[in-house]
C-alpha positions, 0 to 999 in steps of 0.5 A: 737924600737918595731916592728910596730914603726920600720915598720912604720919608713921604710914606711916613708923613702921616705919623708925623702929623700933630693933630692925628697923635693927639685924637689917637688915629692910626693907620693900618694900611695906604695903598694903590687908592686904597686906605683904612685908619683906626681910632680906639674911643677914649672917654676925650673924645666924646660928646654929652651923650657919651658918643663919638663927636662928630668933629672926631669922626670928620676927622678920621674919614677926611684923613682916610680919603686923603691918605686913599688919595696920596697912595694913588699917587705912591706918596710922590705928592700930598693932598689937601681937602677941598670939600667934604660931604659927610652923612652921620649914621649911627652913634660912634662908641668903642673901637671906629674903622675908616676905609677910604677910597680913590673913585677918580682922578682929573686935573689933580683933583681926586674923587674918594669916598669913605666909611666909618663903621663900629666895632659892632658893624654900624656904619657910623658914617659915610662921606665923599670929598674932593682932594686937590694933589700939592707938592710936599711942603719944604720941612719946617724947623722943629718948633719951640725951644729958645729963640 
């Protein structure tokens, strides 16, 4: 694969991810540290007092970090979570933004942080996490079908 192809294969891993298809997550931007995920609430995604789940909401903020993280390094490795720290605000309801952001970078470990505010400007949440940069793993099959 030629290298522009191989690189604009790696920015794309994100829409290839399952779980971030079935809660609806989307990415509006990934660029130099910096990141913003959408989530559009669906009545799915809420817990018994008509709120966000919490899991949901970890779920949007640690993609945020982490997709901050992979485009400070322009795609060429991915990430993984090693620890999060995450503070509930408010109530999660309608239209959640993620900004997540690289704050630093040592021994392969990147330091971000991150917010989720609502559609009427409550910051929802807010959290730190660590990320450790791994090489991208070989392609896997496509799964199911006849074996």
């Amino acid at each position: 694969m030629a290298a522009d192809a191989l690189a604009a294969d790696r920015r794309n891993t994100f829409g290839s991810v399952p779980f971030t298809h079935l809660v609806g997550v989307r990415r509006e931007f990934s660029q130099g540290g910096r990141a913003r995920l959408v989530l559009d609430v669906r009545p799915e995604l809420e817990n018994a007092v008509d709120t966000v789940h919490g899991g949901v909401i970890a779920t949007l903020i640690d993609v945020a970090m982490a997709s901050a993280a992979v485009s400070q390094r322009d795609f060429a490795m991915t990430a993984v979570t090693l620890n999060m720290n995450i503070s509930f605000m408010h109530p999660g309801r309608e239209r959640l933004v993620a900004d997540g952001e690289v704050l630093a970078v040592h021994d392969g470990i990147a330091s971000c942080r991150a917010h989720v505010i609502d559609a009427a400007g409550h910051v929802v949440a807010q959290a730190h996490g660590s990320f450790r940069y791994v090489p991208h793993p070989q392609p896997r099959p496509p799964r199911g079908g006849n074996a």
